[in-house]
PALUMKOL-565645 format. One record per residue (C-alpha): residue number from 0; residue in three letters; x, y, z. Coordinates in pm, 1 decimal, decimal comma, padded with zeros to 6 digits, always signed. Example, Ala and Ser with C-alpha at 12.3 -4.5 7.8 and 13.67 -1.06 7.14 Angstrom:
% residues 2
seq type east north up
0 ALA +01230,0 -00450,0 +00780,0
1 SER +01367,0 -00106,0 +00714,0
% end
This chain:
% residues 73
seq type east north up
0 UNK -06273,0 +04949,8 +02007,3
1 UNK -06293,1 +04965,8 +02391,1
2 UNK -06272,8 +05241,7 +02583,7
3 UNK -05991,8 +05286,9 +02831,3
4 UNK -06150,5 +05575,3 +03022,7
5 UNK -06472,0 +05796,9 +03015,6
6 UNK -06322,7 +06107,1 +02837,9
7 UNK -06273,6 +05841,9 +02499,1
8 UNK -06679,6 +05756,3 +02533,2
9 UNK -06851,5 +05910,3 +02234,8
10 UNK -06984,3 +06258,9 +02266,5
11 UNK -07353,5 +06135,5 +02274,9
12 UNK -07227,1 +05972,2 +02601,0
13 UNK -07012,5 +06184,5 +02736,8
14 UNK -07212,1 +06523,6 +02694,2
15 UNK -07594,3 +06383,8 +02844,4
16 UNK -07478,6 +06054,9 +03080,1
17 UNK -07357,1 +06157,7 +03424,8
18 UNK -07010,4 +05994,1 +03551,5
19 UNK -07161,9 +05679,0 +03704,4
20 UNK -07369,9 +05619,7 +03405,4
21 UNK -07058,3 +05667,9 +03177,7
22 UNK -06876,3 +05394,3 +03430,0
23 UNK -07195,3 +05157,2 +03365,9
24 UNK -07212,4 +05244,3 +02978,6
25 UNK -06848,2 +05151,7 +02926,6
26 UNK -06823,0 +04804,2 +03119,5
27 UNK -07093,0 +04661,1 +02906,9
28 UNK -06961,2 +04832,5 +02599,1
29 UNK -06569,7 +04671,3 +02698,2
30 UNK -06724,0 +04330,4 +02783,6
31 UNK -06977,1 +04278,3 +02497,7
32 UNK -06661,8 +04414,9 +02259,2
33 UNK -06452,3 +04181,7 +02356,8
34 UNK -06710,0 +03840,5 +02432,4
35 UNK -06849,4 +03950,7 +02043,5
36 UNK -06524,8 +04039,0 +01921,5
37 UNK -06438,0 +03929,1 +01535,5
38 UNK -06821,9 +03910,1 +01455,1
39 UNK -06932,5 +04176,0 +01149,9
40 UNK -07179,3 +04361,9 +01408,6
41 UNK -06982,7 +04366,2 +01721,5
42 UNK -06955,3 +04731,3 +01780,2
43 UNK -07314,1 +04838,5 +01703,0
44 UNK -07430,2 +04532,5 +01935,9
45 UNK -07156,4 +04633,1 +02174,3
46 UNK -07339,2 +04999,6 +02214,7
47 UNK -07687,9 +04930,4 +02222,2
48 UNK -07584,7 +04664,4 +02483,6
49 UNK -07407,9 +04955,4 +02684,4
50 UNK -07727,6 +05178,0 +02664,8
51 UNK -07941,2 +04906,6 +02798,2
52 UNK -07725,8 +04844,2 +03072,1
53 UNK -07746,5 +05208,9 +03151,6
54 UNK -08118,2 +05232,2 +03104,0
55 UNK -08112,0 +04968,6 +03384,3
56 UNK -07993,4 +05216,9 +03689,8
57 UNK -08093,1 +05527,0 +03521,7
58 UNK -08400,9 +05728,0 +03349,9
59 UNK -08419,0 +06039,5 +03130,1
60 UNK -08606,0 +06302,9 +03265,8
61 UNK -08633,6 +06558,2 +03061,8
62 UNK -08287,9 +06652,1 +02904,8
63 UNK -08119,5 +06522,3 +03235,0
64 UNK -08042,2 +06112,9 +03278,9
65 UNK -08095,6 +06089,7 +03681,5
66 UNK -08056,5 +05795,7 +03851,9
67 UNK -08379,6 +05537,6 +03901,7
68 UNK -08284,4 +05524,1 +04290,4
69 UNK -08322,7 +05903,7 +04320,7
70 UNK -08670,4 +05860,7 +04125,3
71 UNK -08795,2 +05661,3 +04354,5
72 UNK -08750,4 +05826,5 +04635,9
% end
């Protein structure tokens, strides 16, 4: 199911991603829902998918997910 806005995420999401990282995780998880939509594994592809894209732009450090451009500066 996609998510319309960052308060429907999924608590794992929600409570430990900051807001731009929620933005990130739910485009990927909308647009590999609906380009994978009707196949039996859609939604568990659509969420590691979404947690890849926000592994891209961000890195856990310690219990905090902080941004990879703040981490390199």
């Amino acid at each position: 199911m996609p998510y319309r806005v960052n308060t429907e995420l999924p608590a794992s999401v929600r409570n430990h991603l900051p807001g731009h990282a929620q933005d990130i995780y739910r485009a990927a998880f909308n647009r590999t829902f609906a380009a994978h939509a009707g196949e039996a594994d859609c939604e568990r592809r659509a969420h590691m998918i979404a947690w890849a894209a926000v592994k891209r732009s961000y890195v856990k450090q310690g219990d905090l997910w902080v941004s990879r451009m703040a981490v390199a500066s």
